[in-house]
C-alpha positions as semicolon CSV with decimal commas, in nm:
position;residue;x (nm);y (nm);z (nm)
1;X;0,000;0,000;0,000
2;X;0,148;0,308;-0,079
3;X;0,240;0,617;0,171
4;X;-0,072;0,808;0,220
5;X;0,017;1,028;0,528
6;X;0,325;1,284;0,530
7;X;0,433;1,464;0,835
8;X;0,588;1,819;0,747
9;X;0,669;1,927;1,049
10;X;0,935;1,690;1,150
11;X;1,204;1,800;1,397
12;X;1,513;1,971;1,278
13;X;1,747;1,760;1,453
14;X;1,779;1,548;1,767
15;X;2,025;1,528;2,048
16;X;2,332;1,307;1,929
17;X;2,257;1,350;1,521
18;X;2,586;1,358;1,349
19;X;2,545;1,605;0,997
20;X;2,938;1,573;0,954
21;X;3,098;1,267;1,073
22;X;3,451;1,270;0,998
23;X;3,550;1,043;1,320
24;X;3,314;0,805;1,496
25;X;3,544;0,569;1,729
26;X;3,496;0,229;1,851
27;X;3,232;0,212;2,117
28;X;3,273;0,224;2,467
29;X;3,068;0,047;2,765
30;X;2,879;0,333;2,966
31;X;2,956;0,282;3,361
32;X;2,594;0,533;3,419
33;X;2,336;0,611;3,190
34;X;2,437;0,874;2,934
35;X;2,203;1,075;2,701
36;X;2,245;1,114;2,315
37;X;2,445;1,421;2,246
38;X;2,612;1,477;2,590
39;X;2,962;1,546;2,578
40;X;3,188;1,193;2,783
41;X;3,489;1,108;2,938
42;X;3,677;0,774;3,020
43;X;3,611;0,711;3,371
44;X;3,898;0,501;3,625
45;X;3,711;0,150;3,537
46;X;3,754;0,246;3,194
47;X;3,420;0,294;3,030
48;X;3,208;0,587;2,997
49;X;3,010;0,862;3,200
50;X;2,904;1,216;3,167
51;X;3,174;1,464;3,162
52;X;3,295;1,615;3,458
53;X;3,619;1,803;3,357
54;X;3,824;1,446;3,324
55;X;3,993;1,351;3,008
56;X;3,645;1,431;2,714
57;X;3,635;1,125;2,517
58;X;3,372;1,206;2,280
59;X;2,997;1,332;2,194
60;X;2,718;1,030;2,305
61;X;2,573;0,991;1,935
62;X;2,214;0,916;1,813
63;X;2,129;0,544;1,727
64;X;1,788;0,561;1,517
65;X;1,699;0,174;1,558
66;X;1,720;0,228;1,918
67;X;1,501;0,252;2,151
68;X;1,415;0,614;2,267
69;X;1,559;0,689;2,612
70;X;1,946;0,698;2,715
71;X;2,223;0,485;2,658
72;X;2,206;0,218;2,963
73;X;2,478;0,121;3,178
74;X;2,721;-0,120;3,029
75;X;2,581;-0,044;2,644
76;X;2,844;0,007;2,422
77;X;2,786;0,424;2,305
78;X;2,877;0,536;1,995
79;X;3,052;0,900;2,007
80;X;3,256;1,093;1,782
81;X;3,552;1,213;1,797
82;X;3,574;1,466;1,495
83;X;3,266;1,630;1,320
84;X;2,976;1,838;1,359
85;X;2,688;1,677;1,603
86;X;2,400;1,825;1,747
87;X;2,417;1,843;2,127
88;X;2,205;1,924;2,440
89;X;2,234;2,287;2,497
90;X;2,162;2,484;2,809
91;X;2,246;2,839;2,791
92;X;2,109;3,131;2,670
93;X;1,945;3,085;2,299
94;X;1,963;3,433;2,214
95;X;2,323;3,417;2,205
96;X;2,260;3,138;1,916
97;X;2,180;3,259;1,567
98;X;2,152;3,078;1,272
99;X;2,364;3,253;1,021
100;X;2,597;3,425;1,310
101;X;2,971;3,365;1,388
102;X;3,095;3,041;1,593
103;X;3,049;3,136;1,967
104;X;3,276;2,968;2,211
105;X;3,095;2,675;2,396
106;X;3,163;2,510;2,759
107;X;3,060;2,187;2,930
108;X;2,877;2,150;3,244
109;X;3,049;1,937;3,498
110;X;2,856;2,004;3,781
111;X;2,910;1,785;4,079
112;X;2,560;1,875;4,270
113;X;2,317;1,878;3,961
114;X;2,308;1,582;3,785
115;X;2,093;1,630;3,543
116;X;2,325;1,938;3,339
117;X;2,659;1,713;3,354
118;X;2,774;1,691;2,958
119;X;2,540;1,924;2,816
120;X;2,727;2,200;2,641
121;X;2,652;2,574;2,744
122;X;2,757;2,942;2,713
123;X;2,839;3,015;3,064
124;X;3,190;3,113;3,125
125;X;3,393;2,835;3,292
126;X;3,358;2,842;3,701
127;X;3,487;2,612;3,958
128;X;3,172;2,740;4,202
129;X;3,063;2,398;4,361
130;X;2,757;2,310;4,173
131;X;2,836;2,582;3,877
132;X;3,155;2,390;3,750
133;X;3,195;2,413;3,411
134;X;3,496;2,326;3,158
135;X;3,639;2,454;2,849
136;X;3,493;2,252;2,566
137;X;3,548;2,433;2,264
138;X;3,429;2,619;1,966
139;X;3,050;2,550;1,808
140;X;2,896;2,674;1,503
141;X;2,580;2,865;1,462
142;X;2,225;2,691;1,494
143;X;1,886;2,854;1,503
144;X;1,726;3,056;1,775
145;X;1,440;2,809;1,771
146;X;1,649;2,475;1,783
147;X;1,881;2,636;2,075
148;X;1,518;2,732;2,256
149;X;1,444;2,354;2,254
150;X;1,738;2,301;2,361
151;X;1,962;2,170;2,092
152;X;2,314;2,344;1,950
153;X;2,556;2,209;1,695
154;X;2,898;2,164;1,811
155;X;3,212;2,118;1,622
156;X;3,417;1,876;1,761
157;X;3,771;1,765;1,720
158;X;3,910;1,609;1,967
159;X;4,306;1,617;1,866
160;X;4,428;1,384;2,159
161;X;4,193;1,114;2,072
162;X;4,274;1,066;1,716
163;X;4,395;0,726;1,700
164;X;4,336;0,386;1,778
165;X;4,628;0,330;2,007
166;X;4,517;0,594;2,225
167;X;4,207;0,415;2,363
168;X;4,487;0,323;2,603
169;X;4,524;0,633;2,697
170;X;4,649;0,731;3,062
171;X;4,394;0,723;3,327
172;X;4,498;0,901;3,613
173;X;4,465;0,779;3,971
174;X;4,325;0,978;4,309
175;X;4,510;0,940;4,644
176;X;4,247;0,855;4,899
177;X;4,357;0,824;5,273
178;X;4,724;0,782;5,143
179;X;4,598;0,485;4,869
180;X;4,595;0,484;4,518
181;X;4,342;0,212;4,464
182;X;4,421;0,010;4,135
183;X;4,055;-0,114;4,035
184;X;4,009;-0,498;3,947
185;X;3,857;-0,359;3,581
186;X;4,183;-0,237;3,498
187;X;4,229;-0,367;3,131
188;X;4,523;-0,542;3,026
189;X;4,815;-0,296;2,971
190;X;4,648;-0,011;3,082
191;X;4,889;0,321;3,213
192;X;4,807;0,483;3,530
193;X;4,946;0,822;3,612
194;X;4,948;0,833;3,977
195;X;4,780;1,181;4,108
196;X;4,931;1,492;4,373
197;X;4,984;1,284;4,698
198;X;4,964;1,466;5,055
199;X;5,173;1,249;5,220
200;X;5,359;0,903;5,198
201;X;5,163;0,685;4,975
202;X;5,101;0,346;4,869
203;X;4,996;0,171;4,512
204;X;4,709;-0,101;4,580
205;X;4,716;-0,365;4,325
206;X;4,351;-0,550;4,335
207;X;4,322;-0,872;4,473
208;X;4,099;-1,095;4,179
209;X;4,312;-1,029;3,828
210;X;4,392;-1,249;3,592
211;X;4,756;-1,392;3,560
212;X;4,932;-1,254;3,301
213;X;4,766;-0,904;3,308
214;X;5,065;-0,583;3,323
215;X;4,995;-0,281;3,447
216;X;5,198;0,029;3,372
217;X;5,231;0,326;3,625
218;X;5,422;0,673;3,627
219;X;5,448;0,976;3,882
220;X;5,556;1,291;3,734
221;X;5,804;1,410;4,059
222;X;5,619;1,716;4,079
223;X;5,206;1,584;4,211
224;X;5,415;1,305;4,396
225;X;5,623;1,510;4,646
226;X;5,646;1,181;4,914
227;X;5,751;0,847;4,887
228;X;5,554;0,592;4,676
229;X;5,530;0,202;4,781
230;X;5,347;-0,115;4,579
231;X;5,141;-0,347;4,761
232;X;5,001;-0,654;4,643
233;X;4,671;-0,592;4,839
234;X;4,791;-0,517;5,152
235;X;5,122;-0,653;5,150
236;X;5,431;-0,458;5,016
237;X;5,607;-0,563;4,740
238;X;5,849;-0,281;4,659
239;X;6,021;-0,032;4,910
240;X;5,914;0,300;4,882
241;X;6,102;0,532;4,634
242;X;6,244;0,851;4,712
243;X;5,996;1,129;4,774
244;X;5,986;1,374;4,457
245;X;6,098;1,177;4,208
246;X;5,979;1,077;3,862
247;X;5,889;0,711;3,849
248;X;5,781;0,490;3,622
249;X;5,676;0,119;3,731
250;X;5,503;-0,207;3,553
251;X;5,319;-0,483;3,770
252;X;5,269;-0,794;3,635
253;X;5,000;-1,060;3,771
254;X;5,206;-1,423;3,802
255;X;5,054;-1,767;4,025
256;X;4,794;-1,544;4,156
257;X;5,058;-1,276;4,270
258;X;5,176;-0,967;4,214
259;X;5,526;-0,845;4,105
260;X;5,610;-0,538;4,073
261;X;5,959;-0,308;3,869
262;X;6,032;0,012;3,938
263;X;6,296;0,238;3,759
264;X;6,336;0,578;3,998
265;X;6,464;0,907;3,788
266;X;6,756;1,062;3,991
């Protein structure tokens, strides 16, 4: 039977519609639920979650077969890396025009509010608790009307994620209570950079891993002003290095242990 019914008032775009895809790369397991057209970053259990002003991975795209609602946690999300995607928008839509100049765009990251984290806006950047938002990056124009329903599109290119060895990429570990605690998701290979310590620290490696898994570790000298020490679990397995120091180290997971080699810069 042929089409009888035409809708002409379809939308202009959706959240997460790509018009100029020139990067999409591999997909990514979400660790919360993400919307389509939210701006993500690669968490410490390396999969993905609304930005917060960590290392931005990529704009959440639009998957027409699916069904409508966000990307579920532990789907694998689509998001580019380099193109032109329309994105949730949350600033002022006057500032928007359709045949005006790129404005400069940021991302919320807020800690408090949930609900704005990865939507793109044109607030200045601010560290206020509940207010933080990061530098994201230039957009082009879009209409009045589609930034009053709350849509933008954002030109995206991000340069440090442009090829496939970098899904490796450094993920970089917090100090709690003196701890740096490696989690048991850590993928095969992956590089830690060890964060600003407070005080004499030590390097957790998790207790279920498979054997044969490496790890790979560095501290920069300058965030690591105290000495550093790797424990398998609880027990040491290195002596601690000279506080202040650049130092680079690779665990490897043997019989159900750890080992652990550490070269110490002078």
């Amino acid at each position: 039977m042929p089409q009888t019914t035409y809708n002409i008032d379809n939308d202009a775009a959706v959240a997460g519609q790509a018009v100029d895809l020139r990067r999409k790369s591999g997909s990514k397991q979400a660790s919360e639920q993400i919307p389509a057209g939210q701006m993500t970053e690669l968490h410490t259990d390396g999969k993905l979650r609304r930005y917060r002003g960590g290392k931005r991975w990529g704009i959440s795209l639009y998957r027409d077969a699916k069904e409508p609602g966000p990307w579920e946690i532990d789907d694998y999300v689509p998001v580019c890396q380099e193109g032109d995607v329309w994105c949730e928008f949350d600033g002022e839509s006057d500032n928007v025009t359709e045949a005006g100049a790129p404005i400069d765009l940021n991302i919320h990251g807020a800690a408090t509010t949930a609900t704005k984290r990865g939507k793109f806006t044109d607030s200045a950047p601010s560290d206020a608790t509940d207010a933080q938002i990061w530098g994201g990056g230039a957009s082009r124009s879009a209409s009045a009307a589609t930034a009053d329903a709350g849509l933008v599109l954002v030109s995206v290119n991000i340069s440090c994620d442009q090829s496939d060895e970098d899904e490796m990429a450094p993920i970089e570990l917090a100090v709690a209570a003196g701890d740096y605690a490696v989690p048991a998701s850590a993928k095969n290979e992956q590089v830690f950079e060890l964060g600003a310590t407070a005080a004499n620290s030590t390097v957790s490696l998790p207790a279920v891993s498979k054997n044969g898994k490496k790890l790979y570790f560095f501290a920069d000298g300058t965030k690591n002003g105290h000495t550093l020490t790797f424990r398998d679990v609880t027990t040491n397995i290195s002596a601690a290095t000279t506080a202040s120091k650049r130092v680079a180290a690779v665990a490897l997971r043997v019989a159900g242990a750890w080992v652990v080699t550490l070269t110490v810069g002078p």
